[in-house]
N, C-alpha and C positions, 0 to 999 in steps of 0.2 A: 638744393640738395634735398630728398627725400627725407621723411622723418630717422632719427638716428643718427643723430651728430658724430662726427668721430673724434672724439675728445683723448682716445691711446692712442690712435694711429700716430708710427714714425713717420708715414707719407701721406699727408693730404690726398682724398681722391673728391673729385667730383662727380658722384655718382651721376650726374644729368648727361655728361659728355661722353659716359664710355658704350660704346655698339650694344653692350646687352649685358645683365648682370650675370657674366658667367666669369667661375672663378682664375681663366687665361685672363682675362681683361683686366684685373688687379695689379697691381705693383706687388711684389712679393719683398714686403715691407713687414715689420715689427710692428711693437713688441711683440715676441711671442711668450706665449704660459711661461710661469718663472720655471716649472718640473721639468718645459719641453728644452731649457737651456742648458750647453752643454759644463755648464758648471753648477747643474742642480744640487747634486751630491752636498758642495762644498755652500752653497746654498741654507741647504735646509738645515748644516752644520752649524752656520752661524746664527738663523735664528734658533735653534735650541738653544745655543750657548746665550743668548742676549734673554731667553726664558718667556719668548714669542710662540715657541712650539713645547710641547711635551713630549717625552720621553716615544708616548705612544705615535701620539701627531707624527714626529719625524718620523719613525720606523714605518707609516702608513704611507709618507709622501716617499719614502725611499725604494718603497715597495712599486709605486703610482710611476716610478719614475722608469724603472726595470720591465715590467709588466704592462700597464696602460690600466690598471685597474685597481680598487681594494674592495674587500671585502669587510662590511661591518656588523659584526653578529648582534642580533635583540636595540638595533638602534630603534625599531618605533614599539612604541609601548603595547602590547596585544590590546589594552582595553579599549585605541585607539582607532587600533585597525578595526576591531569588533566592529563600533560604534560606524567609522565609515561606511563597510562592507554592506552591514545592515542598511544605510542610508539607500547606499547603492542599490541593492535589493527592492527596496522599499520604490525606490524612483522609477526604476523599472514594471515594476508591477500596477503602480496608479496611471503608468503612461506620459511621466515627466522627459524618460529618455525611453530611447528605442531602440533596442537591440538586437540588428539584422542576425536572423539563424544560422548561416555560415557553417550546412552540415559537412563536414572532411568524408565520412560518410554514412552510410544508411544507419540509421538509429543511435546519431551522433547529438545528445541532448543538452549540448551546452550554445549558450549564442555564443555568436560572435563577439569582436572586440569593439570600447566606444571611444571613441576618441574626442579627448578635451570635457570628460563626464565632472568636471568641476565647476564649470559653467554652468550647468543646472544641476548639481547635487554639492552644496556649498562646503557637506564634509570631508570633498577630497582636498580642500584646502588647508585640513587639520596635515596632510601628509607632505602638499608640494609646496606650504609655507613655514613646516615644522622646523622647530628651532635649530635642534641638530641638521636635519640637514641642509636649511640656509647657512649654517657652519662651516660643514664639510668641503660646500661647494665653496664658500668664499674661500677658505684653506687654501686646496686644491688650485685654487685659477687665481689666488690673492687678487683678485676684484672682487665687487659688491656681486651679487647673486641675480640673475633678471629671469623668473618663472615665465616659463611659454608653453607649456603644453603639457598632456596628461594622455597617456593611453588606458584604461583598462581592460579585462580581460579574467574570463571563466575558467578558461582552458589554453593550453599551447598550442604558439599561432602559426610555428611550422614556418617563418619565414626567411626570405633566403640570406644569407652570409650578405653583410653588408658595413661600410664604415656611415655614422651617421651623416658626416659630410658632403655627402653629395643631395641630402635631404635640408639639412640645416645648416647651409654653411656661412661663415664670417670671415669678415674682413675686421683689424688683422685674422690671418687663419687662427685655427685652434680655441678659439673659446666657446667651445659647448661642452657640456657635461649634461650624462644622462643618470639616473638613480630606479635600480629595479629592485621594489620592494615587494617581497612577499607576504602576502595573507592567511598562508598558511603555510604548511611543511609539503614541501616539492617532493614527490616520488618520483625516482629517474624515469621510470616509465613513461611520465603523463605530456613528456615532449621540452623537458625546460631548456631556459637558456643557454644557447652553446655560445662559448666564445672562445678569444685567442690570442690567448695572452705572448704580450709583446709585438702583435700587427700592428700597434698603434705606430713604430718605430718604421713602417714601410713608410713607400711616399705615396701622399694623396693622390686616389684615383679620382677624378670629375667624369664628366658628360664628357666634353670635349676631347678626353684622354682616347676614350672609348668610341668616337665618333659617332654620339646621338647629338644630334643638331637638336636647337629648338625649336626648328620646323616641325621636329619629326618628332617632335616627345609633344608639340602642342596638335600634330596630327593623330599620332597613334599611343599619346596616353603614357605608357610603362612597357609597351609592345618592345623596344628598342632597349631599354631598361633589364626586361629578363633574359634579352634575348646579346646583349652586348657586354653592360657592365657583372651579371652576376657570374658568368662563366668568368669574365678574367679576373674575380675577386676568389673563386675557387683556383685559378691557377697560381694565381700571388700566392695562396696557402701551401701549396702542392710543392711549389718552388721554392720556397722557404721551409719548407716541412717545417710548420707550427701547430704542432697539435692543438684538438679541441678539446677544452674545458665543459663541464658542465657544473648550475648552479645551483646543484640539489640543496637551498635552503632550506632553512628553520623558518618558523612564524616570526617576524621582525627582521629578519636579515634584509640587510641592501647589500649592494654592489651598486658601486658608482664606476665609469668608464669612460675613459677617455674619448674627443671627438671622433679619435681616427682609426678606436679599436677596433678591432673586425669580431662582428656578433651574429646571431640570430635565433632564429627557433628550431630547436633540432626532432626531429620527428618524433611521433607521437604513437610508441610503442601499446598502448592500452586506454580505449578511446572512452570508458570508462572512468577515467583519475580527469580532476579537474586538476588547474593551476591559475588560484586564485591569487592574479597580481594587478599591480599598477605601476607606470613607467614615469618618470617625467624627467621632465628635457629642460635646462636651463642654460639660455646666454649669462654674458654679464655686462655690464653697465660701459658703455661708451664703443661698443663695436657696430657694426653695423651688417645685420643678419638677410640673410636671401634665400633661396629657393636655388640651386646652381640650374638643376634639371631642366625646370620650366625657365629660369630668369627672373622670376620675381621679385620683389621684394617680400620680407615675411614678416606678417605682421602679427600683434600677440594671439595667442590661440589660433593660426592660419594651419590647418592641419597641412601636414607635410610625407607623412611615411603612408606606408604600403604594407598588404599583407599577400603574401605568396597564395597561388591557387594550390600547388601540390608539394612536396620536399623531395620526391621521386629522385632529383638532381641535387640532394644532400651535398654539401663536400665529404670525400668518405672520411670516417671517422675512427679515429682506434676504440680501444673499452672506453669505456665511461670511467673516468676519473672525478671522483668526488672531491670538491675543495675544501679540507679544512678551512675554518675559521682564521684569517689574518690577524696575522698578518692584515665665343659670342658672337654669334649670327640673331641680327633681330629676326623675331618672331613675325613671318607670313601676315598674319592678323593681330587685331590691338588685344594687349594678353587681358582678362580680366582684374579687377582690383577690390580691396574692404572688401565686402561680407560674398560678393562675385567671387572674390577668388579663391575664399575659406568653401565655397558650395562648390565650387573646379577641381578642387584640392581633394575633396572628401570624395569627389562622382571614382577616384581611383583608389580608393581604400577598399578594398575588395577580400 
């Protein structure tokens, strides 16, 4: 078996035996997140009473349970973020990391997004190893916390509506959680996160739902990707009429989001306003995480997501609602692997 023991799984899997790691090929096996069970409610009730959770804790997993998200106002401390931002800054300018220009367009002066900038700027690790939120996350998925990846970003990335899942999925399903922290105060304008609340509650769309083969996602990239799964994640919205949220934060505000919420980056009214954030992404301790799209296996820091070329094909959207405070076909050719497949992974981050 591949590195990644499955120490929760109810079903033993042999990862060696199954045609290709896409997520039909699983046993649709347990545990699932204690929030995702239908006796959450009654759940979270008992640990308050046993004085495991607080007053607040519960009301936030109650909210995580309805929704697929919370919101946590001033959780990292500004002279933190400073401190990072500056690193950031700093890294970029000596030539430590590289930040492709990524104009939306003509005399659009912020770069692009980096992906996994923790790796060579060691004080993003003051944010994706911060205490509160290795808390949160452990709360939220009651497993231990396992940090895998880090996005940052200048400006709004405009990308399309998507559930993480089909980028970082695990077996049992459901154990990722993502944490979008802001560095400064979000003007609705500058393009922020949209999301939508309660999609987490649909059922998981994959590759194979959508009929992208992994032939055809190891031939043509994300070509099958914009062109199959983001249209039917904008009609899942349409058909459920679930409105979109946006997350016009404060300096230290997070939002943390469930695997299967449906998110992105909604367009970018004023190409002027930056939106200074960072993202990261965590499994937890005895799952075993993959790539569904390409089949891979994922390994720590294997970048994984994508950024959209235009938002032209937005899902449409009502006004801007501001959030108060909270509340398997093998693969044609042998796929690549280790630091191969973090440089394959990254060639579609666009």
């Amino acid at each position: 078996m591949p590195s990644g023991t499955l120490t929760i799984a109810e079903q033993a899997v042999d990862i060696s035996t199954l045609p290709s790691l896409r997520a039909r090929n699983f046993p649709y096996s347990g545990p699932y997140p204690w929030l995702d069970q239908p006796d959450a409610l009654e759940r979270i009730d008992e640990k308050l009473k046993k004085g495991l959770l607080t007053e607040y804790e519960a009301s936030q997993c109650c909210y995580w349970v309805e929704h697929g998200y919370v919101i946590l106002p001033g959780l990292i401390e500004h002279d933190t973020l400073d401190q990072v931002w500056a690193a950031y800054e700093a890294a970029a300018v000596d030539g430590t990391i590289q930040l492709p220009p990524e104009p939306a367009v003509d005399g659009d002066r912020y770069p692009g997004r980096c992906l996994d900038p923790h790796l060579k700027v060691d004080a993003f690790c003051e944010i994706l190893r911060h205490e509160k939120m290795l808390h949160w996350m452990g709360l939220l998925m009651d497993r231990v916390p396992k940090p895998f990846q880090t996005i940052a970003g200048h400006k709004g990335s405009q990308q399309g509506a998507h559930s993480d899942s089909i980028h970082m999925t695990t077996y049992p399903i459901g154990y990722l959680t993502a944490a979008w922290v802001a560095f400064e105060d979000i003007h609705p304008d500058c393009g922020p996160l949209v999301y939508y609340p309660g999609s987490h509650r649909l059922p998981y769309l994959f590759a194979d739902d959508v009929g992208i083969t992994v032939e055809d996602f190891h031939t043509r990239g994300y070509a099958g990707y914009h062109e199959r799964y983001e249209p039917k994640i904008r009609e899942l919205v349409a058909e459920n009429k679930i409105d979109p949220h946006y997350f016009t934060a404060k300096k230290g505000d997070v939002l943390i989001w469930h695997a299967n919420l449906i998110h992105g980056g909604s367009p970018r009214k004023d190409f002027s306003l930056s939106r200074h954030a960072v993202v990261c992404h965590y499994f937890v301790e005895g799952t075993f995480a993959y790539h569904d799209l390409s089949a891979l296996e994922s390994r720590p820091f294997s970048g994984t997501c994508l950024l959209r070329d235009n938002a032209a094909d937005e899902v449409p959207t009502a006004e801007i609602k501001v959030e108060a405070p909270q509340e398997p076909v093998a693969a044609s050719a042998p796929p690549p692997s280790g630091n191969r497949l973090t440089r394959w992974l990254k060639s579609f981050v666009k």
